[in-house]
C-alpha positions in Angstrom: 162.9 168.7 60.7 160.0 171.0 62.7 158.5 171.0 59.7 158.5 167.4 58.6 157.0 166.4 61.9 154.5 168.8 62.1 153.7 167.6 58.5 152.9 164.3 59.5 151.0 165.2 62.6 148.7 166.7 61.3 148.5 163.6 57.9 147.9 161.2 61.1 145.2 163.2 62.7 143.6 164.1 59.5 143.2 160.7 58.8 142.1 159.4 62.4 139.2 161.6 62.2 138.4 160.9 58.7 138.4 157.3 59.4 136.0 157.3 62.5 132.4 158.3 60.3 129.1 157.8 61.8 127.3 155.1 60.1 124.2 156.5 58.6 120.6 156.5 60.0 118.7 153.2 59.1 115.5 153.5 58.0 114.1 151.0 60.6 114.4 152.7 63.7 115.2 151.3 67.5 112.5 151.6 70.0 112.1 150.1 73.5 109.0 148.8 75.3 109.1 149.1 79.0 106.8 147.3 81.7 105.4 149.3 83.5 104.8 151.7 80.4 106.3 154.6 82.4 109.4 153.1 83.7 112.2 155.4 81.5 110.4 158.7 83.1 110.1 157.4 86.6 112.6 159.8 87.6 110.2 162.8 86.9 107.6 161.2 89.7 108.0 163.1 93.0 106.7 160.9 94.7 108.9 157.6 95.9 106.3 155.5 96.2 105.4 156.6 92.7 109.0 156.1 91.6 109.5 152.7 93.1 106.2 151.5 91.2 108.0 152.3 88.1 110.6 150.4 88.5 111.3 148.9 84.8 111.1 145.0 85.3 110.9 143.9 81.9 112.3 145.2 78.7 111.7 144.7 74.9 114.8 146.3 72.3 113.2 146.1 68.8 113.4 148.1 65.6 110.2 149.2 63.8 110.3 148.4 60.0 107.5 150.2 58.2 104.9 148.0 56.3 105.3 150.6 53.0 102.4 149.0 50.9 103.3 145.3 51.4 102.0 142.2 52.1 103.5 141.3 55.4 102.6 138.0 56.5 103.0 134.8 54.2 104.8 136.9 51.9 107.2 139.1 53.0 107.7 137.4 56.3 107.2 133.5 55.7 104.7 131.3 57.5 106.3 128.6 59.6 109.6 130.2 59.0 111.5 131.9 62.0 111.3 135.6 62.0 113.4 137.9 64.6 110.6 139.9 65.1 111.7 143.6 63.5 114.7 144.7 61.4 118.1 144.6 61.6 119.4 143.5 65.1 117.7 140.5 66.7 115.1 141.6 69.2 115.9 141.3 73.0 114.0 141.1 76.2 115.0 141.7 79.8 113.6 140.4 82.9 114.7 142.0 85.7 113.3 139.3 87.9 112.7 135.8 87.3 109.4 135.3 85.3 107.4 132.0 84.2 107.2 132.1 80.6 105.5 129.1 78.7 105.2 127.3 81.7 108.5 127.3 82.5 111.0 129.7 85.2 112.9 131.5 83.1 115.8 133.8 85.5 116.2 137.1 84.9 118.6 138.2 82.3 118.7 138.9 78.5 117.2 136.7 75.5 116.7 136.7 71.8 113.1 136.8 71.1 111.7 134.4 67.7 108.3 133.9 66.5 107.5 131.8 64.1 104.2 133.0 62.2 101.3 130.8 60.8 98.0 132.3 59.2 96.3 131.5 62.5 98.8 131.8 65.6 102.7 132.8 66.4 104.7 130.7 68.4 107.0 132.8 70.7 110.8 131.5 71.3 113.0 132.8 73.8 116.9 132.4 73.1 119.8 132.5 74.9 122.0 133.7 71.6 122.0 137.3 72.2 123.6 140.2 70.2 123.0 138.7 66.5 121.8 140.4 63.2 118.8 139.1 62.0 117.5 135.3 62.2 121.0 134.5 61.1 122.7 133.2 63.9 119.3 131.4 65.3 120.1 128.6 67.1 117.1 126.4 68.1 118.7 124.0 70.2 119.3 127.4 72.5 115.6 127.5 73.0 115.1 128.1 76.7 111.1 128.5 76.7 107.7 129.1 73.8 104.7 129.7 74.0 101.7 129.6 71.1 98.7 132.1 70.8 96.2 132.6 68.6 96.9 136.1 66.6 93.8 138.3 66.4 93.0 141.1 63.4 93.3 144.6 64.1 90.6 147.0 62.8 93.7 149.4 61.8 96.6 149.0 59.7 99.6 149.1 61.9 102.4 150.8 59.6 105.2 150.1 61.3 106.1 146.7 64.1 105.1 148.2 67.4 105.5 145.9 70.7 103.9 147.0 73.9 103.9 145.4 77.1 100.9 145.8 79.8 99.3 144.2 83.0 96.3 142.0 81.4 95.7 141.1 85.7 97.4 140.9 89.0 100.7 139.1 87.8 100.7 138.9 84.5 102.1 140.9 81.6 101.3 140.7 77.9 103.9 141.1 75.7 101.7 142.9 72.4 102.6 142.6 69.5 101.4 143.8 66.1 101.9 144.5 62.5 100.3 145.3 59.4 96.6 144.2 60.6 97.7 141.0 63.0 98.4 141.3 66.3 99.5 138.9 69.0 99.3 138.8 73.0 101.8 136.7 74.5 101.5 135.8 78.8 104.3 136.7 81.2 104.1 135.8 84.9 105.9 138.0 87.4 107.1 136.2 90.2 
């Protein structure tokens, strides 16, 4: 009976570790963009005042899917068709304050970010549907706030989606981004 039971202990944890794998790496990795730039190492400053300026108040989840030879925009990404800027996962932001976005007070918290491309500007979307895969579970009517910028050419090829987010002048952040050889700069207000 000693037997039997140890038999079938060690059945049932053979197969509870078997079935908890690790999913495998994806090619597009996850990345953050922080303002102020320095925010994640603000720890390492030995100075508080230093630390306190790097305080993270905004920040941008995204992965990075590699350009790989293609022809990014109006091919592989669509003009005037939403795109959830990256791979996989729908890109967030956090405010950690309220902000004026587009003209309008947004409050801090979480939101889906959307652009929807053209040959000559992006339209920025912020969205309250957070935690989705792709453009998939998009949901315009839970637009909070967008904005429209011209995009500009870079002189380099940008291989992979990087987003970047900087102080343009007292108040106001730009949320960067760019791909392949477009880039786009898009006006946050700190309140």
């Amino acid at each position: 009976m000693k037997k039997l039971l140890f038999i079938i202990a060690v059945v049932l944890v053979g197969t509870t570790v078997n079935a908890q794998k690790f999913t495998k790496m994806d090619k597009s990795t996850m990345d953050r963009a922080y303002y102020p730039d320095g925010a994640p190492h603000r720890t390492f400053e030995k100075d508080e005042a230093k630390q306190k300026a790097l305080t993270p108040q905004i920040r941008v989840t995204y992965s990075r899917p590699a350009k790989k030879g293609r022809e990014v925009f109006g091919s592989l990404l669509k003009f005037g068709e939403a795109w959830r800027v990256g791979a996989n996962e729908s890109t967030e932001i956090l405010f950690v304050n309220d902000v004026v976005f587009g003209g309008k007070d947004i409050k801090a918290g979480r939101y889906s970010i959307i652009i929807i491309p053209t040959a000559t500007e992006w339209t920025l979307k912020l969205n309250t549907v957070l935690d989705g895969w792709g453009n998939y579970g998009y949901d315009a009517s839970k637009d909070i706030a967008s904005v429209s910028v011209p995009v500009t050419k870079s002189n380099k090829e940008i291989e992979n989606l990087s987003i970047a987010l900087y102080e343009a002048s007292a108040k106001t952040v730009h949320l960067k981004i760019g791909w392949d050889t477009t880039v786009a700069e898009f006006p946050i207000t700190l309140k």
